[in-house]
TORMARVO-914457 format. One record per residue: residue in one letter; z, x, y of N, C-alpha, C in turn. Coordinates in steps of 0.1 Angstrom, whole numbers, padded with zeros to 4 digits, always signed. Example, Ala and Ser with C-alpha at 12.3 -4.5 7.8 and 13.67 -1.06 7.14 Angstrom:
<recs>
a+0078+0132-0057+0078+0123-0045+0078+0132-0033s+0071+0128-0022+0071+0137-0011+0079+0129+0000
</recs>
This chain:
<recs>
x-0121-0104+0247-0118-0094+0236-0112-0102+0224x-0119-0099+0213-0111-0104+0204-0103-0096+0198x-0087-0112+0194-0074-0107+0188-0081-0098+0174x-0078-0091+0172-0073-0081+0160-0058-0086+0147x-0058-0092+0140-0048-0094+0133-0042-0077+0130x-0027-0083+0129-0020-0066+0123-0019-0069+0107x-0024-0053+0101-0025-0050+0091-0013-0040+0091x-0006-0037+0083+0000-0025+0081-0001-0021+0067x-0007-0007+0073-0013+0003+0061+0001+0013+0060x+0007+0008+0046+0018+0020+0038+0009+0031+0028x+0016+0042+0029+0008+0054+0019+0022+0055+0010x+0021+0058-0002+0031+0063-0006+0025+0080-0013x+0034+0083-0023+0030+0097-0027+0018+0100-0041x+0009+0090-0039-0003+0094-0050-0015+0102-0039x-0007+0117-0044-0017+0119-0031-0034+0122-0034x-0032+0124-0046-0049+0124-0050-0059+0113-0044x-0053+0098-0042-0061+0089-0038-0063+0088-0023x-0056+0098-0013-0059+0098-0001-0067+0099+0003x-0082+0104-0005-0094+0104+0005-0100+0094+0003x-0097+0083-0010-0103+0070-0010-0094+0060+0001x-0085+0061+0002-0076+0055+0012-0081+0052+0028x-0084+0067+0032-0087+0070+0047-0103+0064+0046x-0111+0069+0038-0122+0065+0038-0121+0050+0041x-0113+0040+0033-0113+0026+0030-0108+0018+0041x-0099+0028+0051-0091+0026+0064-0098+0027+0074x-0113+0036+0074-0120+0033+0088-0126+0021+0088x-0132+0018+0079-0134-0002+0075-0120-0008+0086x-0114-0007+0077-0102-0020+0078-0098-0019+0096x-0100-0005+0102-0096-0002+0116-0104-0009+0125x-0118-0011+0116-0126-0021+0125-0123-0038+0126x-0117-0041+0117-0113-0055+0114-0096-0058+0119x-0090-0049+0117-0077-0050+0117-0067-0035+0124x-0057-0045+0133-0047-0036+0141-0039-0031+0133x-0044-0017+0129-0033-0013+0118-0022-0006+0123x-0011-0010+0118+0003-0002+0115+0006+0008+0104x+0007+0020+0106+0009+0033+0099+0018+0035+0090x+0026+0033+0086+0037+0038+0077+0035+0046+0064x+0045+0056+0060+0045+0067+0050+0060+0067+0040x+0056+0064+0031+0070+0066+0022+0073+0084+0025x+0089+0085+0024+0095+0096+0031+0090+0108+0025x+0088+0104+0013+0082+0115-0001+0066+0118+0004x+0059+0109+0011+0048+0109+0016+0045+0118+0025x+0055+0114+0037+0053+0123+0052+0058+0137+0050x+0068+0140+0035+0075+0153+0040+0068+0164+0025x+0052+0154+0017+0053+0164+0009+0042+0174+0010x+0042+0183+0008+0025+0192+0012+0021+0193-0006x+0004+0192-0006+0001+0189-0020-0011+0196-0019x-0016+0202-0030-0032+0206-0038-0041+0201-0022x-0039+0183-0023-0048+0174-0015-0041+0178-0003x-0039+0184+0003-0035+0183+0019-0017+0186+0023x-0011+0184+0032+0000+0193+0044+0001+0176+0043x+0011+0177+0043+0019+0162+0048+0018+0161+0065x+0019+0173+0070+0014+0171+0086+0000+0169+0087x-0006+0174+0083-0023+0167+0082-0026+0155+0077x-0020+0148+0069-0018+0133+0063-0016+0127+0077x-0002+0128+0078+0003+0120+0087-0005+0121+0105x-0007+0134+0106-0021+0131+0117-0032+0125+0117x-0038+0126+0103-0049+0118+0099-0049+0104+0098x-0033+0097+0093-0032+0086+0096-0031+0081+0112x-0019+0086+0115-0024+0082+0132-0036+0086+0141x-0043+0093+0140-0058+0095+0148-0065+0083+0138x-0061+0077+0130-0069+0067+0126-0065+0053+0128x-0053+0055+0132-0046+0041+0139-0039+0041+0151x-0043+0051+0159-0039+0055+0171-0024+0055+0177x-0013+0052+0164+0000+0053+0169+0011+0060+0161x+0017+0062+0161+0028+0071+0151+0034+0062+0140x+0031+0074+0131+0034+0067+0114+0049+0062+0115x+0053+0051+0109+0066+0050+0106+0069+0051+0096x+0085+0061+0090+0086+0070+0078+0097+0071+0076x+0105+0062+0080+0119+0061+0082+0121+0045+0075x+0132+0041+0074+0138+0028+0071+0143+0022+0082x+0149+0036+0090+0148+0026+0107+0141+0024+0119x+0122+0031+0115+0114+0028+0117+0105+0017+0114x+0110+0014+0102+0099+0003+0094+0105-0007+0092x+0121-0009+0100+0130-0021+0097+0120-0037+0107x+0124-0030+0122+0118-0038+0131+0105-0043+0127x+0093-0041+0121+0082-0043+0116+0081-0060+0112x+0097-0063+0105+0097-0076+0104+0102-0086+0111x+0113-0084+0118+0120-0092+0129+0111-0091+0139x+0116-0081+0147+0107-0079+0158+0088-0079+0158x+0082-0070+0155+0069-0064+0154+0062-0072+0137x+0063-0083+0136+0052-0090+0125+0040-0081+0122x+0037-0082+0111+0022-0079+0108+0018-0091+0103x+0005-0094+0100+0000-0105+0091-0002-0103+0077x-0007-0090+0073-0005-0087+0061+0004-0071+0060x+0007-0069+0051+0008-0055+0044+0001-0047+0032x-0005-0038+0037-0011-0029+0024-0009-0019+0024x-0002-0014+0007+0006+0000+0002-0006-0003-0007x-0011+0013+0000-0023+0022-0011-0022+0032-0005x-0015+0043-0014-0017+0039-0029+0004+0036-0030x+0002+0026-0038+0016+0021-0044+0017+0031-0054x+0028+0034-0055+0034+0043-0068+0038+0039-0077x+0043+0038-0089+0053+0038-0101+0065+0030-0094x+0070+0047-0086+0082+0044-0079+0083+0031-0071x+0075+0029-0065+0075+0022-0050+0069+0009-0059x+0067+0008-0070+0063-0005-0077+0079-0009-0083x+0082-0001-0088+0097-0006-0090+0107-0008-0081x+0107-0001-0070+0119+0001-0061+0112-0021-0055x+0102-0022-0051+0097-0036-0048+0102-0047-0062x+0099-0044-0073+0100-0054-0085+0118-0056-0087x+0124-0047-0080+0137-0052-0081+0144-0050-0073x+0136-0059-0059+0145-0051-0044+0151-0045-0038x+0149-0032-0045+0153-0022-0039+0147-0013-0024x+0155-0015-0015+0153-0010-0001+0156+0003+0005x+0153+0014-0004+0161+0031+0001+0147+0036+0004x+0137+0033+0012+0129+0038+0016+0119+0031+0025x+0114+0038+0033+0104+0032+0044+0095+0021+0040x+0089+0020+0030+0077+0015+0026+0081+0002+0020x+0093+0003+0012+0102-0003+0007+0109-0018+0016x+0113-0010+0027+0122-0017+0037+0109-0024+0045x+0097-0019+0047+0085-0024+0056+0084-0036+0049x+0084-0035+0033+0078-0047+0026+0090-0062+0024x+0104-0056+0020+0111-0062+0022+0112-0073+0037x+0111-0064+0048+0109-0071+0057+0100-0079+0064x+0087-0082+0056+0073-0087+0055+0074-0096+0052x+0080-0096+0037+0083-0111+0029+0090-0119+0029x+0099-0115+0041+0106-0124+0046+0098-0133+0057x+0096-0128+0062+0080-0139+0074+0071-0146+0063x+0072-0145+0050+0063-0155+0044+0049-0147+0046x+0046-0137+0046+0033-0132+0048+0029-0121+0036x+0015-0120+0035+0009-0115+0019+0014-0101+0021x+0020-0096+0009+0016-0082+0003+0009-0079-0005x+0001-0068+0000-0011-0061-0012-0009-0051-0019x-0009-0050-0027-0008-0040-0038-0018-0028-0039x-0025-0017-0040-0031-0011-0041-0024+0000-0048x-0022+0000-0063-0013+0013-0069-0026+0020-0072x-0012+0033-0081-0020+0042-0083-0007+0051-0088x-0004+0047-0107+0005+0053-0114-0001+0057-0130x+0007+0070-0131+0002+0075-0143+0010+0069-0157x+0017+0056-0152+0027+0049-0164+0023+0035-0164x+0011+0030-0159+0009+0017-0157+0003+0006-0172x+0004+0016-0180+0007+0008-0193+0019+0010-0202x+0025+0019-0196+0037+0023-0203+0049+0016-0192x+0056+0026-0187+0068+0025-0177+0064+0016-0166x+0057+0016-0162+0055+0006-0151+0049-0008-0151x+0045-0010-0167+0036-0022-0167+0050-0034-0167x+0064-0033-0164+0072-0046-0167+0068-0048-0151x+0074-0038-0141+0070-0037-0128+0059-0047-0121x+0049-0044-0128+0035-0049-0120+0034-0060-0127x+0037-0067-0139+0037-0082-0147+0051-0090-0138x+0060-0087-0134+0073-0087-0123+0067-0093-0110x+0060-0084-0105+0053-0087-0091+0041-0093-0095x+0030-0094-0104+0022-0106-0108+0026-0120-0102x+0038-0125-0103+0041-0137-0109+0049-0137-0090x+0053-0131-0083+0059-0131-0074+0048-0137-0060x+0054-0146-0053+0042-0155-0044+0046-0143-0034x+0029-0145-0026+0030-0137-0013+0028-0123-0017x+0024-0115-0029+0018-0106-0035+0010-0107-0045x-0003-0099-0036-0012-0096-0042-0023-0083-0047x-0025-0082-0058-0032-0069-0064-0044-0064-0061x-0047-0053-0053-0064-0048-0050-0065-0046-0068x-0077-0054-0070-0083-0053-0090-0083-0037-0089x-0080-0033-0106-0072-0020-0109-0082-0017-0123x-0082-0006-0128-0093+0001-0136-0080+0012-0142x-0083+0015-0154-0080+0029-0160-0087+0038-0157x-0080+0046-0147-0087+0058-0145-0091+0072-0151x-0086+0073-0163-0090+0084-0170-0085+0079-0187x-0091+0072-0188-0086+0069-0207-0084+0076-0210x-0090+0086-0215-0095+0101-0226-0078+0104-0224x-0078+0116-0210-0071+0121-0207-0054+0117-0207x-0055+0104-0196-0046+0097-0197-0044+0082-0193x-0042+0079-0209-0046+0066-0212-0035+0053-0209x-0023+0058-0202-0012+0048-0194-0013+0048-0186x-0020+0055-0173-0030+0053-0163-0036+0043-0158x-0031+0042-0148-0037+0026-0139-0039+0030-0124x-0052+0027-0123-0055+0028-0103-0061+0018-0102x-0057+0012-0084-0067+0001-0078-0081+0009-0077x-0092+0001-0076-0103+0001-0068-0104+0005-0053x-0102+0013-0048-0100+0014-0034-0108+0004-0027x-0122+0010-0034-0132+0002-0023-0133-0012-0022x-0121-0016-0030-0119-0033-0022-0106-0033-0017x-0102-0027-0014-0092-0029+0000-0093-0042+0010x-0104-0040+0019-0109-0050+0025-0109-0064+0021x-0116-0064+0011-0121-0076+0006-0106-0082-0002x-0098-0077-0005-0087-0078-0011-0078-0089+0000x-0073-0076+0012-0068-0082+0021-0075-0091+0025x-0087-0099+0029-0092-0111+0031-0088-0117+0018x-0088-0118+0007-0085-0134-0001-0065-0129+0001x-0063-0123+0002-0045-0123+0000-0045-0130+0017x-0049-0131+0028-0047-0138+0038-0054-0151+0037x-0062-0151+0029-0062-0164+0028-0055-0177+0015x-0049-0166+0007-0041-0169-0004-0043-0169-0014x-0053-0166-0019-0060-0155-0028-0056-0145-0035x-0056-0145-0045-0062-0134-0056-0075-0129-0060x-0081-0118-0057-0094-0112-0058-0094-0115-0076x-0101-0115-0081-0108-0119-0098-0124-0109-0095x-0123-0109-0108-0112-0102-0118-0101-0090-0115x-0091-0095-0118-0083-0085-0112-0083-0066-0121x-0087-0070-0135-0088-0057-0145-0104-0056-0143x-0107-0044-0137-0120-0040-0136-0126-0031-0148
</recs>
């Protein structure tokens, strides 16, 4: 049988992009032992797009083990329990800041913190409605930061709203393969 490298897949609270996510995660389930995790705002919010208890079941029937959603769930992840990579899709605003200035008061947060300490890739996959405004020092912050890297990102809605920034979902995959190999996917602005 072949080894499975561990991935761990973080959601945070853009919940609109969850069905590009799951979709993008039955891929990755075939390549990679994923690890579940939920920023706390994630697991406890119910939205338009779904029940935070349906999220969070959806993520574990798709990675067959319980989401971790806590800070003292997603501590061990690094000491103890390694992954090889990490991927937060969809990253938030929030959870792009709370990372660009080490800040650790949340699950997703504390998962990543404790990643980069093993010297191993973070992936980026946002998904903020301030990504030319408020959150563009954020994501120029983490540009430049080794051991993180960006799934390529598009304006998602100009017209409407034109400081708007989303990853590409459907390179998830392809993403996490050049970030483990040390990589940056190009072009990164789609």
């Amino acid at each position: 049988m072949e080894h499975k490298k561990r991935l761990g897949l973080a959601l945070c609270g853009s919940y609109c992009t969850y069905e590009q996510v799951f979709k993008a995660a039955e891929g990755l389930r075939e390549r990679y032992d994923l690890v579940p995790l939920m920023s706390e705002t994630a697991a406890g919010t119910d939205t338009r797009f779904g029940t935070a208890a349906e999220n969070r079941r959806r993520l574990e029937a798709l990675t067959g083990r319980p989401v971790a959603a806590s800070i003292a769930e997603a501590e061990p992840l690094g000491p103890r329990e390694p992954m090889d990579a990490l991927l937060i899709a969809p990253c938030t605003g929030c959870t792009l800041a709370k990372l660009a200035h080490g800040m650790t008061d949340s699950a997703v947060a504390m998962a990543a913190k404790a990643h980069l300490r093993n010297g191993r890739p973070l992936v980026i996959a946002f998904s903020t409605n301030d990504g030319l405004s408020g959150s563009a020092e954020n994501i120029a912050r983490l540009l430049n930061r080794k051991q993180v890297y960006f799934v390529p990102f598009r304006q998602d809605d100009p017209a409407k709203k034109p400081n708007s920034l989303q990853a590409d979902f459907s390179l998830l995959e392809e993403t996490v393969e050049a970030a483990l190999r040390g990589e940056q996917l190009q072009p990164l602005l789609r």
